[in-house]
C-alpha positions in Angstrom: 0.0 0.0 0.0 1.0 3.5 -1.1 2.4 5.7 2.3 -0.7 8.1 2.9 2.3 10.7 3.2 3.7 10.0 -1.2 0.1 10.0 -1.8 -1.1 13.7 -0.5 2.4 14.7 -2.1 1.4 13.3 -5.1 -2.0 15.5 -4.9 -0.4 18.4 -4.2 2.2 18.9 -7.0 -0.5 18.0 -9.7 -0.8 22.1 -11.3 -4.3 22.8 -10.4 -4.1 21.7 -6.8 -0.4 23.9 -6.5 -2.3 26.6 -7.4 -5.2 26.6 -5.6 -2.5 26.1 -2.1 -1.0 28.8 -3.1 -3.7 31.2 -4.0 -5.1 30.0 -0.4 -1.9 30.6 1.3 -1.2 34.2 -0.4 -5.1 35.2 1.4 -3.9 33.4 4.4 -0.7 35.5 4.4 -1.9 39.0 3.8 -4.8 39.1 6.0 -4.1 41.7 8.3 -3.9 39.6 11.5 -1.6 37.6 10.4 0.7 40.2 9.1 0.6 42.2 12.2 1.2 38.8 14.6 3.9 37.6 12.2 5.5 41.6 12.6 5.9 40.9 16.3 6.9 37.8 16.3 10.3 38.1 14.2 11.5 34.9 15.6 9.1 33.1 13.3 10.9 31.9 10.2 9.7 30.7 6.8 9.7 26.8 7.8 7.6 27.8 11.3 5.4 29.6 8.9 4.8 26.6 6.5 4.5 23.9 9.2 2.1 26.6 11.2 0.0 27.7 8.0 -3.2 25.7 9.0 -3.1 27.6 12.5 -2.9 31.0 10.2 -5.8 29.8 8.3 -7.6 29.0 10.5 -7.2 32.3 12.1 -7.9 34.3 9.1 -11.1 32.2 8.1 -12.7 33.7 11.6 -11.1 36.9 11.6 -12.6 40.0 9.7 -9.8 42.4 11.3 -9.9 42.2 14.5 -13.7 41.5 14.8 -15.1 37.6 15.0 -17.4 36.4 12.3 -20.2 35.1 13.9 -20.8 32.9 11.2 -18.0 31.1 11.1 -16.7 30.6 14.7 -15.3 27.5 15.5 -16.5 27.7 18.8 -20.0 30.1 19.2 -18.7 33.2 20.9 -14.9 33.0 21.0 -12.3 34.2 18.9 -9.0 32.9 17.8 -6.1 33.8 19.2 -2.4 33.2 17.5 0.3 32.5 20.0 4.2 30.9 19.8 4.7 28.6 21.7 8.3 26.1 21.6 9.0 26.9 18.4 5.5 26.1 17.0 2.6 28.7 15.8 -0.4 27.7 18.0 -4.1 29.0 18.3 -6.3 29.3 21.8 -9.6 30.8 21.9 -11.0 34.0 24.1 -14.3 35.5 24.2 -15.2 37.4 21.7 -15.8 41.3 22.6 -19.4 40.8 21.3 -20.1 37.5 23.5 -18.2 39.9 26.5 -20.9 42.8 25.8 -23.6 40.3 25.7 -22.6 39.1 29.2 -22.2 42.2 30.5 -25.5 43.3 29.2 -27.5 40.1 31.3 -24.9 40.9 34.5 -26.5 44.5 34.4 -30.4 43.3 33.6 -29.7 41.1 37.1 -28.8 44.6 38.9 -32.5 46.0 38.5 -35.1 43.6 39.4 -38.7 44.9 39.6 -41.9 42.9 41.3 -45.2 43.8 40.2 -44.1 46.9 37.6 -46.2 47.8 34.7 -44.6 46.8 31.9 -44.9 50.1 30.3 -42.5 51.6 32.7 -39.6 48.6 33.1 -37.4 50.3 30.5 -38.3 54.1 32.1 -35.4 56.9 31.2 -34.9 60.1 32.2 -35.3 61.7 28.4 -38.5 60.0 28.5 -39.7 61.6 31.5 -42.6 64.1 31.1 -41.5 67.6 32.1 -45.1 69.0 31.2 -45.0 71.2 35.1 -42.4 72.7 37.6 -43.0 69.9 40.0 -41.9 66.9 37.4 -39.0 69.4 37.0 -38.6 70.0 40.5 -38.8 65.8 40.9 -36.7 65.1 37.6 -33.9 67.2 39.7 -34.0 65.6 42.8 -33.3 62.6 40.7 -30.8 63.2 39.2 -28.8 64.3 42.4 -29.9 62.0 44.3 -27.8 59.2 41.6 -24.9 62.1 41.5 -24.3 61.5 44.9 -24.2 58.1 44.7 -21.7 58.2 41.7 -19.8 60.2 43.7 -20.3 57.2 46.9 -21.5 60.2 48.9 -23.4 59.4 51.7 -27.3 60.4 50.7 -30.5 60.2 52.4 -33.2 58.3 50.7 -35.3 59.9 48.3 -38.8 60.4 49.0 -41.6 61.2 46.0 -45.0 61.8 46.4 -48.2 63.4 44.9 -51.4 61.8 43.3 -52.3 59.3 40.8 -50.7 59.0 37.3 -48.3 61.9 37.8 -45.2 59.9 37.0 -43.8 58.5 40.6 -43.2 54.9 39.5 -42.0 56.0 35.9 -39.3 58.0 37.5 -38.4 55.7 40.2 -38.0 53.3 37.5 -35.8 55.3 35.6 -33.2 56.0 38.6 -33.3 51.9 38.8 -32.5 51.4 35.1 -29.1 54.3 36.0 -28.3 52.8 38.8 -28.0 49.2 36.7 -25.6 51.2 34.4 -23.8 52.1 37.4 -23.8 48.4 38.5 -25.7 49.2 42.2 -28.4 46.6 42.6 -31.8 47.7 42.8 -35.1 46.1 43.8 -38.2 48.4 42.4 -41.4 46.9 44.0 -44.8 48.2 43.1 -47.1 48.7 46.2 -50.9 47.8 44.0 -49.5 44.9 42.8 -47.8 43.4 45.8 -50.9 44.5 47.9 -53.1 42.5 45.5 -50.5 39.3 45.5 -50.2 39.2 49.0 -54.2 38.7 49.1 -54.3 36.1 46.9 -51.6 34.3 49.1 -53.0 34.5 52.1 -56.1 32.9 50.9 -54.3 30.4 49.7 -52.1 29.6 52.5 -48.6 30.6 50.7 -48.1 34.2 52.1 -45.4 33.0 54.1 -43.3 31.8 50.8 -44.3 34.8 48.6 -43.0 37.3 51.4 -39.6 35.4 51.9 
């Protein structure tokens, strides 16, 4: 039986093949990841490069730039990275900086929970926020330095709104929870109606104990 090793050979010095190696290696070669790891690395010689080239493709078949493509991770998320290690041209894999934002962006939805809220106020803001009369003014400012004083880890006494129904209390409570996620200080919003209303149900059905825990 033919060596499987004179056999690929064989393969690869017919014309058409030799070409289409080459063509492959000359994208593999000038993508811009590769040229800027190979500039930093000038202990890497020609024969590191030849015996390394799979690693560099399969680099450059993720990489656009220095961005992942989604499409065609390896592994969903992470991103090749080229290393040298004894002599060889090596890849390892770290998070991508799109599966990093997505991570951060469930750590931060964990820092405001809400029980009972409308859902029509869950994603408040302060641009949002009606400024129709001097006292949503007057309350949109004692917002806003009430969370200054917490950026600033100032000690601050609680804030306190009131006034009737529908004038925008929960809306703008809900808003200093949302910038207080941003600043990473957890936050529990719970709406008085609607806990008032579960709490009823529970206690008729002997679970009040569990639901207030």
């Amino acid at each position: 039986m033919e060596h499987i090793q004179s056999s690929i050979e064989k393969i690869l010095s017919r014309p058409d093949v030799a070409e289409s190696v080459r063509a492959i290696q000359q994208r593999v070669l000038s993508h811009p990841g590769v040229v800027m790891f190979l500039r930093t690395h000038p202990e890497i010689d020609q024969r590191m490069i030849e015996r390394g080239m799979l690693k560099l493709n399969e680099y450059a078949e993720q990489m656009d730039g220095n961005r992942l493509i989604e499409s065609k991770a390896v592994i969903e998320g992470y991103q090749p990275i080229l290393h040298v290690e004894k002599g060889q041209i090596v890849v390892s894999y770290e998070k991508s900086q799109a599966l990093k934002d997505r991570e951060d962006e469930r750590a931060l939805e964990k820092k405001f929970k809400s029980l009972f809220l409308p859902d029509e106020v869950r994603d408040a803001n302060f641009s949002d926020f009606d400024l129709s009369t001097t006292d949503r003014k007057l309350a949109l400012r004692a917002a806003s330095q009430f969370l200054n004083h917490l950026r600033s880890k100032e000690t601050v006494k609680g804030l306190y709104l009131h006034g009737s129904f529908g004038v925008g209390k929960t809306y703008l409570l809900a808003a200093i929870g949302n910038a207080l996620k941003k600043e990473r200080i957890a936050t529990i919003l719970v709406h008085a109606p609607g806990f008032v209303a579960e709490a009823k149900r529970r206690i008729r059905s002997d679970s009040f104990d569990t639901f207030l825990e």
